[in-house]
N, C-alpha and C positions, 0 to 999 in steps of 0.2 A: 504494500500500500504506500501510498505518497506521503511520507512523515511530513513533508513543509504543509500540505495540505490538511495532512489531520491536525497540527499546530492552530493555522490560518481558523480552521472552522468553531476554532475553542471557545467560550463567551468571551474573552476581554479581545482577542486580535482579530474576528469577527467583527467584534462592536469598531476598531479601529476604519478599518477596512469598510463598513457601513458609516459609517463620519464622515467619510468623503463624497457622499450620495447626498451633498448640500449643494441651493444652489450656488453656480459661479455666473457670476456679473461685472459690473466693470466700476474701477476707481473705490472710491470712499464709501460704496454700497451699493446695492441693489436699485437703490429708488431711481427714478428716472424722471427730472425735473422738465425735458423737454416733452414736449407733446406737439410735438408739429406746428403751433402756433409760431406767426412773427415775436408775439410778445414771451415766449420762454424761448424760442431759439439764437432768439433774435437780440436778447440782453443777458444769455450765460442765468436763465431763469433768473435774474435782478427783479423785473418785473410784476415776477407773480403774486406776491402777497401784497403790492400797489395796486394789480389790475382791476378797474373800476370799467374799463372802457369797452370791453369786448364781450362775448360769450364765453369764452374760457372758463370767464370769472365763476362759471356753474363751477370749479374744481379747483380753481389756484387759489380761489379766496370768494366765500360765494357771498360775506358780507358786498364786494364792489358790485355785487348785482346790480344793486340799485341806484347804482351814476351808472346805467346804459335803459337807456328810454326808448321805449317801446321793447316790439320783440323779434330779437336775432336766433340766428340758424349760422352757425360756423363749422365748415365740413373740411378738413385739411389731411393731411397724405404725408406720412415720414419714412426715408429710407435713411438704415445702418448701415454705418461702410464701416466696421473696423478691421485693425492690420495691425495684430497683437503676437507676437515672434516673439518667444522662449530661447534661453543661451544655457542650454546646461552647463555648473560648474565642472571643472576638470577631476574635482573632489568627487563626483559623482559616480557611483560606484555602481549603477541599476543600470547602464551599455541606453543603445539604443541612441537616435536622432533628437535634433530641436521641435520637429514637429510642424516647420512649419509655419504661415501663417494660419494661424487657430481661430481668427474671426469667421461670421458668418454673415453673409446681409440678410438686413431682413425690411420690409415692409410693413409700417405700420399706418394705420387710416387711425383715426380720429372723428369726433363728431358731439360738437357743442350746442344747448340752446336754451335762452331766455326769454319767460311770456312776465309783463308785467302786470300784476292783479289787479294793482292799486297802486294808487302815488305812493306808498309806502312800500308794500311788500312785493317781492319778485320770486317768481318760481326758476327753479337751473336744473340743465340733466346735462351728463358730460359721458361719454363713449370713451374711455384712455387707456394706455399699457402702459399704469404708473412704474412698473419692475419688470425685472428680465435680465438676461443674458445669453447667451453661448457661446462656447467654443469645442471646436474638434482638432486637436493633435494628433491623432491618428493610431495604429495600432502599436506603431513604432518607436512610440514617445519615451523619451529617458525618464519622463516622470507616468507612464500606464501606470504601476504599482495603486497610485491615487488616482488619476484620474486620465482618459482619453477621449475621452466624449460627455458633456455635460450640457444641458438647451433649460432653462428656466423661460416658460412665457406667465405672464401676468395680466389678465384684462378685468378692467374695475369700471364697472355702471353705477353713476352718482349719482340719485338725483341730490336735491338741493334747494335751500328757503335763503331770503334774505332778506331783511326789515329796514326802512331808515329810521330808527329813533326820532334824530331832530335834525336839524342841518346841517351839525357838524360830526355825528356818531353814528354810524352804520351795522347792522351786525347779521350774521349766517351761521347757519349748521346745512351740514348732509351727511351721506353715509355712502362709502364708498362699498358696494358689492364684490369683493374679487373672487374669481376664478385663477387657480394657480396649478398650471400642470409643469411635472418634471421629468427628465430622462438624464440617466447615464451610464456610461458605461463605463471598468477599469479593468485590468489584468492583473490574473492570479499569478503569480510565482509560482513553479513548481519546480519539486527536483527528486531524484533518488534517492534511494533511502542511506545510498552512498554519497549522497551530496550532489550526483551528476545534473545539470543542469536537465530540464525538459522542455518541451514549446508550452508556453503560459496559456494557461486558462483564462475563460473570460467572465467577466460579474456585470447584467446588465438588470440596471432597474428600468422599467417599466411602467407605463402609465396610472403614474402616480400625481393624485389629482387633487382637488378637495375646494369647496366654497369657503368665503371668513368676509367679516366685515371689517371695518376700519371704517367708523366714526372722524368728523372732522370740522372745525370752529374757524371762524374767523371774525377781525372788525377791519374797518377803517375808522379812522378820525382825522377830519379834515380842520388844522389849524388856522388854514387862510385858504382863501381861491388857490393860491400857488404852492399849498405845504401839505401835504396827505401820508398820514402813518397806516402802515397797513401789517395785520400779525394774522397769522392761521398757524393751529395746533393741527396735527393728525396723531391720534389716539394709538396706542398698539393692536397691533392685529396678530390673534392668534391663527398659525395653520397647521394643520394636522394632511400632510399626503399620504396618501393611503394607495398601495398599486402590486403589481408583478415584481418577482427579484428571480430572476433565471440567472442557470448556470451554463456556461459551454466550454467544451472541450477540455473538459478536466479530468484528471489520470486519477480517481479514487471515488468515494462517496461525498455525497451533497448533502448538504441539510433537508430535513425536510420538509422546513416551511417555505414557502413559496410567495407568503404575501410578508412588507415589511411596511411599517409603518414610521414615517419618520416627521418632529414638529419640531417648529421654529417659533419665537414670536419677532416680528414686524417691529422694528424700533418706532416709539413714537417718536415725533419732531416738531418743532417751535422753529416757526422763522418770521421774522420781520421784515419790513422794507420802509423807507423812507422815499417820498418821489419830492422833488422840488423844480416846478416851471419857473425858470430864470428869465424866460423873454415868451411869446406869442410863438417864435420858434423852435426855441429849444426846452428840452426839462433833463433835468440829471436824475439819476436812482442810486439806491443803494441799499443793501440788503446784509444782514445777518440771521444765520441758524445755528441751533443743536439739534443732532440724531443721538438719541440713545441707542447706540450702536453695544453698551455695558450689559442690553438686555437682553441682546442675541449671543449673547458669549457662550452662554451653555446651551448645548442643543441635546435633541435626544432621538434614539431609535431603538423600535423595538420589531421582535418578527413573529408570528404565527405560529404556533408550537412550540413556543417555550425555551428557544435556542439563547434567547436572552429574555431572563423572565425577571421581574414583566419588562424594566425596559434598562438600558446602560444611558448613563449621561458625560460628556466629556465636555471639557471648558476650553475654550480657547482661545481664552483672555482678552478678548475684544474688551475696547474701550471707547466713551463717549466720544463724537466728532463734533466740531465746529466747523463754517462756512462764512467767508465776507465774498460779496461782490457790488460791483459800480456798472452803471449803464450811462448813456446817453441818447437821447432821440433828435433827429434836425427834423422837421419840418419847412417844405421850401414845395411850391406850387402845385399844391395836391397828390406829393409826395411825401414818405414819410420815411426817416432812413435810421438806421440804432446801430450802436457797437454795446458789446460786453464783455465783460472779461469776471469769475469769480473763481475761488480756491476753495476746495474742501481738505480738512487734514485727514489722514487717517487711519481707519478703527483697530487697528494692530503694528505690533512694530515685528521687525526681520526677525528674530528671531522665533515669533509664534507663527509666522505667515505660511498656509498652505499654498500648492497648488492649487487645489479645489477653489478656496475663496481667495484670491490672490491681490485684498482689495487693500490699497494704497492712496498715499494723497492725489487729489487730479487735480487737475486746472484748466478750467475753460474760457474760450474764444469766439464771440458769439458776433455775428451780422444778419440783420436783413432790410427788405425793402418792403413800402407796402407803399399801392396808390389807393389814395383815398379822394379821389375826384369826383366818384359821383356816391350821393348819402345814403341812398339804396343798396349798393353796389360796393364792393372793393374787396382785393387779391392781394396775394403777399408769398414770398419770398423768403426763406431764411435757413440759416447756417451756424453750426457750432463744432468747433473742434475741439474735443477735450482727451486732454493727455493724461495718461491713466498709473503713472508713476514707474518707476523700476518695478516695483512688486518682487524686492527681494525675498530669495527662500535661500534659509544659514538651515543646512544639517535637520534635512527633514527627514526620518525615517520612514521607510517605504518597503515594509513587507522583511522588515530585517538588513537593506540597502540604506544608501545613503543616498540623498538626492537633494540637491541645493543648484544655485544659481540665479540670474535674473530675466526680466524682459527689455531685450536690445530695442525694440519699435513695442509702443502701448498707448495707440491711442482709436479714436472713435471719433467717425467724422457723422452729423447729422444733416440733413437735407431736406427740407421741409417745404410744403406748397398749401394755402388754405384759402379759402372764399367764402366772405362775410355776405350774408342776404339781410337785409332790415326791411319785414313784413310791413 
């Protein structure tokens, strides 16, 4: 029989080896501040907890519901381009290639809108993939041990309320519905009971799924015509995936459970923005948050028959993150044009950093365009480049190997298109 195999299946290097079946996403965390709109692509998400002006605001901040009059339909289109390339170190002892570029594009749609009830109160529903990820290094990867294949999709239906108190305080709730499906896959080590090497076996999870909500708050308060403070909390969201865990080509006995169950909770977050119109054509932004990222540290899995009963927990020291960013808007002949630029620090340092979650500080680079010519009518344009850190890995163990090193190229380009209708 395969001694490294009967080892691997044991409860604690089982449970190891099942730790890595989390999702992988990009930079400072999971969350994904862009949503195809001009106003988050378009100012490095500066914007969003000021946005008073669009439909979005059903989701970025649904208090700004109510500085948009009457009722809007905003339907926009996001394509991912990343090109995120692993350097295994020389230290590394698990063989095998870099893998690769590991990004994947994808296609994301969008779909915002706002009916107003009353001069006071406004209703919002918002369509988004607030989270997500993927990447595929392939079968060959120096880090399979943990991971070669990993896809996290995330899609969250808001609705949404917004009220205007008085003239200068605003406020909103919704609740964000998610759907969060996962896949991945990683290779098993195996060898002789002489120690000889063997061709690796394979660990793939499977459509592992689950609904969760995420509650979410926001205000403005407008100091003067030209001063607007704008804050949205989102609440934690617990998930529980529940799915398939098949085994292939493996030289001994399997477990026999077949279904694994694995939860995470959703960091909550606080972010504020500041917006200030300096002239009729211009306004500056500027924005601060916290992710309790402290509260995704411990994650848990468990599997169907008792292989780990009832369930193993591992820490993996994450810690809270902070985020500043600054925008600009010109406005010039029914044109409207923005730059952005913000920073996330982040949630673990080198030496706890997986492959699996390989999440680091980023820094984004945010433009777009929008014409706003005619009041019914208008389209838009935008772009954000964010770079997604080294994502160093010191001395990570992998199946009894050693596997460390960095990301040479780590970044993620967004590309965005949307069209505002005012009923």
């Amino acid at each position: 029989m395969n001694t490294a195999f009967r080892s691997i299946i044991s409860r604690s290097a089982l449970a190891v080896i099942l730790f890595n079946a989390l999702p992988l996403a990009q930079g400072a965390g999971f969350y994904i501040s862009e949503v195809g709109t001009p106003g988050s692509l378009g100012t490095a998400g500066v914007a969003n907890p000021v946005n008073n002006v669009s439909a979005d605001a059903a989701w970025t901040n649904p208090a700004g519901m109510t500085g948009v009059k009457g009722d809007h339909a905003l339907a926009g289109m996001q394509v991912v381009v990343p090109k995120v390339e692993f350097d295994p170190s020389s230290s590394s002892t698990t063989g095998g290639d870099d893998g690769g570029n590991a990004g994947n594009v994808a296609v994301i749609p969008s779909f915002f809108a706002t009916k107003q009830l009353t001069n006071r109160l406004h209703a919002g529903f918002a369509i988004t993939a607030p989270l997500g990820g993927a990447m595929n290094f392939g079968d060959d990867f120096a880090g399979r041990y943990t991971a070669t294949k990993v896809e996290l999709t995330g899609i969250g239906i808001s609705p949404s309320l917004g009220y205007k108190v008085n003239e200068r305080l605003s406020v909103g709730a919704g609740v964000s519905i998610l759907y969060t499906q996962f896949e991945q896959k990683l290779a098993l080590r195996q060898t002789t009971s002489a120690g000889a090497p063997l061709p690796d076996g394979k660990i793939k999870l499977e459509n592992l799924d689950d609904w969760g909500y995420q509650p979410f708050a926001g205000l403005t308060w407008a100091f003067s015509d030209k001063v607007l403070l704008g804050a949205v909390y989102r609440a934690e969201a617990d998930v529980d995936l529940k799915g398939d865990l098949n085994f292939r080509n493996v030289n001994g006995p399997v477990p026999s459970a077949n279904k694994v169950k694995i939860g995470w909770d959703n960091p909550q977050t606080l972010k504020a923005g500041l917006r200030i119109q300096v002239s009729d054509e211009r306004t500056l932004m500027f924005s601060a948050g916290w992710e309790d990222w402290s509260a995704f540290s411990e994650n848990a899995v468990s599997l169907d028959g008792g292989v780990l009963s009832p369930v193993a927990v591992l820490d993996r020291n994450f810690q809270d993150t902070w985020n500043v960013g600054a925008a600009i808007v010109q406005r010039t002949g029914g044109n409207a044009y923005s730059l952005g630029i913000s920073y996330d620090s982040s949630p673990v340092e080198d030496e706890d950093r997986t492959i699996d979650l390989p999440f680091d500080e980023t820094v984004k680079l945010s433009a777009a365009w929008v014409w706003e010519g005619d009041k019914q009518l208008n389209y838009g344009l935008g772009a954000t480049l964010a770079y997604l850190g080294e994502g160093k890995i010191e001395n990570q163990h992998a199946q009894g190997l050693n596997f460390d090193g960095k990301f040479d190229t780590n970044y993620v380009l967004f590309l965005g298109g949307t069209v505002r209708y005012a009923f």
